[in-house]
N, C-alpha and C positions, 0 to 999 in steps of 0.2 A: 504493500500500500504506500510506503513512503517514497520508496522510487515512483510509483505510478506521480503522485504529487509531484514531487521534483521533477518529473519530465514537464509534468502540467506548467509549473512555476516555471522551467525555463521555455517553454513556450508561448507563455503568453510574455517572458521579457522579449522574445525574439520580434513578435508578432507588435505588440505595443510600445514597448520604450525604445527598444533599439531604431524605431524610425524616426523615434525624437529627438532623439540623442544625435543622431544622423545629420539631421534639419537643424537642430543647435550649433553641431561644430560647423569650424570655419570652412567656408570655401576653400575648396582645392584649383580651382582655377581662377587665377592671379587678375586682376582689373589692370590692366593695362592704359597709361596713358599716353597721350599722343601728343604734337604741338605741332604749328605752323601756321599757314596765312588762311583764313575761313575755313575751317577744318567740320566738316562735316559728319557725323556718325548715321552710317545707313546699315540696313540688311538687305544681305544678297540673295535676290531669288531671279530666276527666271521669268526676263519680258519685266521684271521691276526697271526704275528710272535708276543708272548706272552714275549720274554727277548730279548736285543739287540744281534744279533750274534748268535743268536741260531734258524736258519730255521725251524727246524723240530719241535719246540715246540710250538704249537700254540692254540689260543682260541680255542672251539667246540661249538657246540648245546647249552653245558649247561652256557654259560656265560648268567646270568642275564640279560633281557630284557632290564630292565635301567643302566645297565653300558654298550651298546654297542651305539658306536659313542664318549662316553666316555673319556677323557683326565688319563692319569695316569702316575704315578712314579716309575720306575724299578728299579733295577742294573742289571748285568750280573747277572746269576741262582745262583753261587754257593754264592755272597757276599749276606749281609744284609736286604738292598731296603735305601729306604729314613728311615733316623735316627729321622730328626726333621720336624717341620712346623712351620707355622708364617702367619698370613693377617691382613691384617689393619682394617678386619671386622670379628667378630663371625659368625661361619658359622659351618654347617655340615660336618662332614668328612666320608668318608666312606674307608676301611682299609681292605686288604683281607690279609690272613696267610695260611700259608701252616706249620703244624706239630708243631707251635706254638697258647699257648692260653693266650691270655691277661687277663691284670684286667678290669675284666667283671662289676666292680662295673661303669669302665671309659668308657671303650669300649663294648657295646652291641649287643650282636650275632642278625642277623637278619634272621638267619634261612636260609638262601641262600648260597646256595657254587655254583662252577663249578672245573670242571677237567683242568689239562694241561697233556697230557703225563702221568695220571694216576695218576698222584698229586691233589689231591684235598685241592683246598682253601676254605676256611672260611669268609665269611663279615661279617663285626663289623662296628658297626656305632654308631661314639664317637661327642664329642660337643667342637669344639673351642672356647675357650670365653676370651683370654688376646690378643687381638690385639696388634700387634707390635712387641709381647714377643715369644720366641720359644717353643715351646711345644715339647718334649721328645716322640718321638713315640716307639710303639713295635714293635723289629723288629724279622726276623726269626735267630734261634739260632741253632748253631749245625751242619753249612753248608746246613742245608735244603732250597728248594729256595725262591728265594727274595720275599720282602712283595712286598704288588703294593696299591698305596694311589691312590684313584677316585675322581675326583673333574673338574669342567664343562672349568677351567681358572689355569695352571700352568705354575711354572717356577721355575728352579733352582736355586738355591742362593749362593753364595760364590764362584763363580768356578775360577779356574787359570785365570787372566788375558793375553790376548792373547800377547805373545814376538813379539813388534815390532807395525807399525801402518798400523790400520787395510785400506784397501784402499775398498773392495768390498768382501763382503759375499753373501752367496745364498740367494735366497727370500724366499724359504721355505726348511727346513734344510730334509735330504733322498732323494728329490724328482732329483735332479741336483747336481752336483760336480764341482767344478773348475779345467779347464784345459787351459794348452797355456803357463803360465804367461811369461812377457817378458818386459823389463824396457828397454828406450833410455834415452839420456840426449839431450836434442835439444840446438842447439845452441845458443838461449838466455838462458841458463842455465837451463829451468826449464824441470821436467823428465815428458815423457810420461809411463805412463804401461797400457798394454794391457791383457785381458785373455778371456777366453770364459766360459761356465756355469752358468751364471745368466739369463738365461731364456734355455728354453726345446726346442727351434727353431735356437740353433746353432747359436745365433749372438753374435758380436766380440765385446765388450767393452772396451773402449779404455779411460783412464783419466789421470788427468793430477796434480804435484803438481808444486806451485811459489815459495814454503819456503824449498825446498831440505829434502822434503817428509816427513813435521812434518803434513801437512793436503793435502786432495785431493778431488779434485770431477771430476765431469763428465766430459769429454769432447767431446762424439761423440760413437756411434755406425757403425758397419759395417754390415749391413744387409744382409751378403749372407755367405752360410755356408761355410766357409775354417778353416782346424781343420790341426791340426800338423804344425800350421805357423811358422816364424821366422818373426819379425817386425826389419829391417834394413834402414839407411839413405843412400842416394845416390846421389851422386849432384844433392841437393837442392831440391831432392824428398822423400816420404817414401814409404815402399814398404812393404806389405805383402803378403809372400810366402811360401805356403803349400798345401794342397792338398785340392779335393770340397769330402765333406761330405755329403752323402757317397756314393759318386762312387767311389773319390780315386786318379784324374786323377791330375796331378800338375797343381797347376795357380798362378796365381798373382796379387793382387791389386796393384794402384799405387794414391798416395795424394800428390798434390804439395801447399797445407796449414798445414802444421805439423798436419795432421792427421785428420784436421776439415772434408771435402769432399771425397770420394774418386771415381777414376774409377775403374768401377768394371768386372770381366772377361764376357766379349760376345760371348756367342757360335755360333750366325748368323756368324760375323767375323770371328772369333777365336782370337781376341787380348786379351789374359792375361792369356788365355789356353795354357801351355808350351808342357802337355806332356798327350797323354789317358791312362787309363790304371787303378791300382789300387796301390797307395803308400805308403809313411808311412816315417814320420818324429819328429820331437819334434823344440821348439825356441831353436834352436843350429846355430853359429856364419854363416855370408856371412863373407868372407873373399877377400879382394883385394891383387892380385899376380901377380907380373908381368902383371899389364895390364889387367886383366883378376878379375870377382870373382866370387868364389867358394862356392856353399852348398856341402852339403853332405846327402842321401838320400836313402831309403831302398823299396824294391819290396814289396807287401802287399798282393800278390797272395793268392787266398782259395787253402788249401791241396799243400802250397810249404814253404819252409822253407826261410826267407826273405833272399836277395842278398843285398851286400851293391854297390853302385853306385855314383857318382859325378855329377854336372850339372855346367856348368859354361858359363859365356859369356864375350866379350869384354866389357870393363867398357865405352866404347862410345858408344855401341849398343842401341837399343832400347829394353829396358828388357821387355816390355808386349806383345815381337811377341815371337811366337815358334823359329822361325828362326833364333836369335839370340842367342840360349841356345846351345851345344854340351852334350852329353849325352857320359858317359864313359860306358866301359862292366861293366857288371852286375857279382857280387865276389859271389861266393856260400861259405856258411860254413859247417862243418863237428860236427855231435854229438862227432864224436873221438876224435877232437881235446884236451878237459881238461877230463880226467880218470873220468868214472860214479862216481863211490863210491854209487851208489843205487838214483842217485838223479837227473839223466837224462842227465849229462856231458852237454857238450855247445848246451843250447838249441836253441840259436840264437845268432845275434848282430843287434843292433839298435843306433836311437839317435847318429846316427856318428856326429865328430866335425872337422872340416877343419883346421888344425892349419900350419902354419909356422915351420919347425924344423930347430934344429940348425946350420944344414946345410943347412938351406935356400932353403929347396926341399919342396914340402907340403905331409904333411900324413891326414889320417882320423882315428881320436883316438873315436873306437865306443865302447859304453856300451858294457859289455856281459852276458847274460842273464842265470844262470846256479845259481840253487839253495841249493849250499853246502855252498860256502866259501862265494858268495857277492860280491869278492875283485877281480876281475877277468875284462880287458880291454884289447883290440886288437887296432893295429895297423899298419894299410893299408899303402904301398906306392902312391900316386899317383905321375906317371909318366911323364904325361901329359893328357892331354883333354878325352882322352881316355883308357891310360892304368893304372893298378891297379895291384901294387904285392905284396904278402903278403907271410911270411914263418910261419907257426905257430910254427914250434922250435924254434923261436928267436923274433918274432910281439906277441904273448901272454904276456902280463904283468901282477905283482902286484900293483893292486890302489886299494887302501882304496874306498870303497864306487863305485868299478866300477862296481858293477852288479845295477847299477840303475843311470836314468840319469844326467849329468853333462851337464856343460858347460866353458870348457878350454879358457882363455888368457892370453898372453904371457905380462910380465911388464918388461920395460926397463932399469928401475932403479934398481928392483933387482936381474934381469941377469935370469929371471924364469917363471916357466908356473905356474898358479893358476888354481883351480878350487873349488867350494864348492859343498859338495858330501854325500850323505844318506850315514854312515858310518854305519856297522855291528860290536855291540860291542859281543865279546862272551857270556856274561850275559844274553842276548836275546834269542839266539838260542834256536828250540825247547820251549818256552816257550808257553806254554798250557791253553786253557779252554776247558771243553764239548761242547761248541758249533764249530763252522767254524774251530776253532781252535784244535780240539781234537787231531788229528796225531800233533802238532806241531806247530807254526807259521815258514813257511821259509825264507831265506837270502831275498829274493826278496820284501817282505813284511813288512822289519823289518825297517823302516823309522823314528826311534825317536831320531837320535844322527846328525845333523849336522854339519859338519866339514870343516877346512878350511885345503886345503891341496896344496900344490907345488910341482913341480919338475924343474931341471936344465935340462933336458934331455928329456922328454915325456917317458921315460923309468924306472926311479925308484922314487917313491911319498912316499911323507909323511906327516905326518898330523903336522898340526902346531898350532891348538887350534881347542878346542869344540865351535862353536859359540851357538846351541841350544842343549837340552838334555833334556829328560822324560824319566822314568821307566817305560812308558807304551806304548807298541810295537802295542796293539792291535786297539786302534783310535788312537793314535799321529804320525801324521805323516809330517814332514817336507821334503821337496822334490821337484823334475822338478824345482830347484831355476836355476834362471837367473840370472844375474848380470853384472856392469860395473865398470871401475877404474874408481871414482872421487878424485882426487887427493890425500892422505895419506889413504884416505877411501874408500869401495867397497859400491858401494848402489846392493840391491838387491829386488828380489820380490818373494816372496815364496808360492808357493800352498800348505796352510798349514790345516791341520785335527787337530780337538780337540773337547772339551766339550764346552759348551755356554751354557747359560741359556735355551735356547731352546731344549737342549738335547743333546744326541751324532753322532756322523757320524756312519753311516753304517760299515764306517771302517778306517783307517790311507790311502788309499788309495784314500778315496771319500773326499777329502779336500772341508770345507766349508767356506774359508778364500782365501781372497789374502792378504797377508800381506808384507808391506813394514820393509825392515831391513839395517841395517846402521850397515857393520862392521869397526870400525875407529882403522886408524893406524895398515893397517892390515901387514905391513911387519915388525913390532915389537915381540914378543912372546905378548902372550895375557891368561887369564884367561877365561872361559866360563859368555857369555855374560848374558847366561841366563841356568839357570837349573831348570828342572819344577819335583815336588817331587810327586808322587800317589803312594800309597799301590800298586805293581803290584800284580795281581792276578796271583797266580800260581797252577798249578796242585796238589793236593794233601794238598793243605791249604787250607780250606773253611774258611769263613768269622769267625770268633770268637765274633763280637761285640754281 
């Protein structure tokens, strides 16, 4: 009987602890890190995208059996690849080249290539053995394309640290993007921000910092898809307002615990349902007006060019009925309105912003969307509840950074309108790689210069300091910032794109950061807060290293 036990007892150690015990101890295979100029971390499968940004070049047929599923280290096609490595354990590397051949005494051909696009690489398989220490890799010479380093566990090493503190990132970097972002200050001082893209199911997270946003963590989810929101206070409640993804139609949540709970829109009822239909907005200002407050709000129709529109209600109403809301007519715009020059004149207007003007009337100062200059903002009259006039001989303006979204308010103390705005420096323009980018990168996309800019009037702006800046137009992208006045200082939250250890973004668009930013003493002149330096890659310069 006691043996029968004892076999018992050692088989249920076999069967239950031993796989814990397993899952506890340390990895046997080493994290491997990498360095060099936009270093990319992909896996390799067959018919997957072979360089970051480059669709059309992808693995085939012939990738090696055992490097598909594979981890690896890229650049862009025309630069180098990873320059160096480093792990805390000797291990294997495995190294593919294209048009270059190493010292074969280090790195030994293993008889295996595959094709990209009729480039054929080469594997070599060399031996790490200085743990800690960097090892000098070979890289491709000549602008022929980038090496790629195979290995089961990587990560980049050295990369920019991110401008500002970080509040929430993606969980896994490609697959989802940050979008929303939107900062309050609640009334016991501490800030809420809100964004959406950390998960693939459209829910809203929402977190919170007590120390005036040197740390943050969670504080709540909103479980129902509303995308294009604006997160606004309203006596003694909060409200988010924007559209259900993806049908489109406006709604409304409402939380009367700074944000802990919320009610959420009922379509048995209709209470939080404002409007059916299909819309389109961005977190751009509610505004209280005489009585009254104001979003501003765009048509999202398939095959119609978007209308800009108003929505406003009595500030005593009950904001989560229909009933309560006025809808203004609906403004069409015109491609005539700014001269083609080859690059499709005023492609639309979006992202409109409700402001107060100096005469005390309200306008809607909206993005404009037109891919030459960048700098390009309209400005709607609203009338009342209803009507909407606009001249484009005289409502087209220049703003710095107004082909891409902003968020305008007015400061009392310095007689002025603010707003922080994706500026377009000329240095940028047109600038080039073979891949996504070959005709050119245009205004619209060109998101790596943050600016802090004013005007007296809503009619002529000017920049008044660089707050962020990178040389690299093609992932960095700073942009959709939000922001509030706290007292000498602007807190903001930025949906920011860049490099991280884990690799690059898809693009300056697909931001995989929300990040908290503090411009202080911002009605002073100022120096750029931060300036972030990379080799930009440009057409016609292939890598040299």
């Amino acid at each position: 009987m006691d043996r029968i036990r004892k076999w018992r007892y050692l088989l249920w150690v076999l069967v239950t602890v031993w796989p814990l015990l397993l899952a506890a101890a340390p990895s046997r295979t080493p994290v491997v890190e990498v360095r060099g100029r936009l270093i990319d971390i992909r896996k390799a499968d067959r018919w997957s995208e072979a360089y970051p940004q480059y669709k059309k070049h992808r693995f085939g047929n012939s990738l090696p059996e055992r490097l598909v599923g594979m981890k690896y280290a890229v650049s862009l096609k025309e630069f180098a690849g990873p320059s160096a490595v480093r792990s805390s354990k000797p291990c294997d590397l495995l190294l593919a080249l294209h048009g270059t051949v190493p010292d074969t005494t280090l790195w030994h051909p293993t008889g295996e290539t595959f094709n990209i696009n009729r480039n054929q690489y080469r594997l070599y398989k060399g031996r790490y053995t200085t743990p800690g220490e960097w090892m000098e890799l070979p890289v491709t010479r000549r602008g022929k394309s980038s090496s790629m380093l195979f290995c089961r566990k990587l990560r980049v090493a050295e990369t920019v640290p991110v401008p500002g503190t970080v509040i929430t990132k993606v969980p896994v970097l490609r697959k989802t993007h940050i979008t929303n972002p939107n900062i309050l200050i609640l009334p016991d001082g501490s800030y809420l921000a809100a964004c959406s893209g950390i998960s693939s199911q459209r829910a809203i997270g929402l977190y919170r910092s007590t120390d005036r946003g040197e740390s943050w963590s969670e504080w709540s989810k909103v479980d129902y898809p509303v995308n294009f929101y604006t997160l606004f206070r309203h006596r003694d409640a909060l409200y988010l307002m924007g559209t259900h993804s993806p049908r489109g139609m406006i709604v409304i949540c409402r939380s009367e615990d700074d944000g802990r709970t919320w009610e959420l829109p009922d379509e048995e009822s209709g209470r939080g349902i404002l409007l059916e239909g299909r819309y389109h907005s961005a977190p751009v200002p509610v505004v209280e007006h005489k009585g009254r407050l104001w979003r501003a709000m765009e048509t999202n129709f398939p095959d119609e060019r978007r209308q800009a529109f108003v929505l406003s209600a009595k500030v005593s109403d009950d904001l989560m009925k229909a009933s309560s809301w006025k809808i203004s007519r609906f403004l069409k715009s015109s491609a005539e309105w700014i001269a083609d020059g080859g690059e499709g004149g005023f492609r639309q207007w979006i992202e409109g912003n409700i402001v107060v003007a100096p005469d005390g009337n309200l306008v809607n100062v909206l993005r404009v969307d037109e891919h030459k200059w960048g700098r390009s903002a309209a400005v709607v009259h609203v009338d009342d509840e209803r009507k909407l006039r606009f001249d484009p001989e005289k409502d087209i303006i220049e703003m710095p950074g107004g082909g891409k979204k902003f968020t305008i308010r007015y400061d009392s103390l310095s007689h002025r309108y603010w707003a922080l705005s994706s500026i377009v420096l000329d240095e940028f323009r047109g600038m080039r790689h073979g891949g996504i980018y070959a005709s050119g990168i245009h205004c619209g996309l060109i998101r790596n210069t943050l600016a802090l800019i004013s005007s007296e009037d809503l009619y002529h702006w000017q920049v008044e300091r660089i707050v962020l800046a990178s040389d690299n137009p093609f992932f960095d992208g700073f942009q959709y910032v939000d922001w509030q006045f706290d007292g000498e200082d602007l807190v903001s939250v930025i949906r920011l794109a860049m490099e991280e250890p884990r690799g690059l973004p898809n693009r300056q668009h697909d931001a995989n950061f929300l990040v908290f930013k503090r411009v202080e003493r911002f009605r002073e002149p100022g120096t750029p807060d931060t300036i972030r330096t990379l080799h930009k890659p440009v057409a016609g310069q292939p890598d040299s290293e």
